[in-house]
N, C-alpha and C positions, 0 to 999 in steps of 0.2 A: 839915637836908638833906631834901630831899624824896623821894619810894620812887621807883626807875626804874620808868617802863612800857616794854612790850615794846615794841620797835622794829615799828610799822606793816608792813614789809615782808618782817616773820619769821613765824615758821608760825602757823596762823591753826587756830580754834577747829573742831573735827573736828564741831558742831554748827552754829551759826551764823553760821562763819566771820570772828570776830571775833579781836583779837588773842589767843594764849590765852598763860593766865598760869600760872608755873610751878609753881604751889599746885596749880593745877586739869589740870594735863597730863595729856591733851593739850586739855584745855577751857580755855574762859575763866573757867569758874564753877562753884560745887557745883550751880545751874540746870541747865546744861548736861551735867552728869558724869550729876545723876538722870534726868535725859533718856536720856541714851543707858542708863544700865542697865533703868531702865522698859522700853526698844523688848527689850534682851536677855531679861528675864526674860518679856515678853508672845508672843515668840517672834518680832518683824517680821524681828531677824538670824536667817541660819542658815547651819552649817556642813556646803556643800553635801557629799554622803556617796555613795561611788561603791560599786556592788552589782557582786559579783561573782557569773559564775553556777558553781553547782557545776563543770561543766566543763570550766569557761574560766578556769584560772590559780591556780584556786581547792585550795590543797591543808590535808591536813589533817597534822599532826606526825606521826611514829613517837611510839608510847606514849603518845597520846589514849583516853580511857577509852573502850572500847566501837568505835575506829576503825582498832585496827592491824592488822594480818596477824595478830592470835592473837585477833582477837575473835571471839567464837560467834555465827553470825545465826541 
């Protein structure tokens, strides 16, 4: 018997967009797997990070060291 390949019209390779195979998921290949971790470890992805300002929304716990109602300033 011969090994099935992915159906052409099933999900495709998150780098090359080739068929991806289910060794390699969500890629077609360990080519492609080290591709995309290279881009994460070089920093091209990023998890964009929302700043909050003191102010605005921003609180801090009861019984934080040094932040509650009994700390000494």
């Amino acid at each position: 018997m011969s090994e099935r390949q992915p159906d052409a019209s099933g999900p495709r390779c998150a780098i090359c967009g080739k068929p991806r195979q289910k060794k390699y998921k969500p890629f077609c290949s360990k080519r492609c797997a080290n591709i995309d971790l290279s881009r994460w470890l070089k920093g091209s992805y990023a998890i964009p990070a929302r700043d909050e300002d003191e102010g605005e929304g921003a609180t801090i716990p009861e019984g934080s060291p040094g932040k509650g109602p009994d700390a000494d300033d």
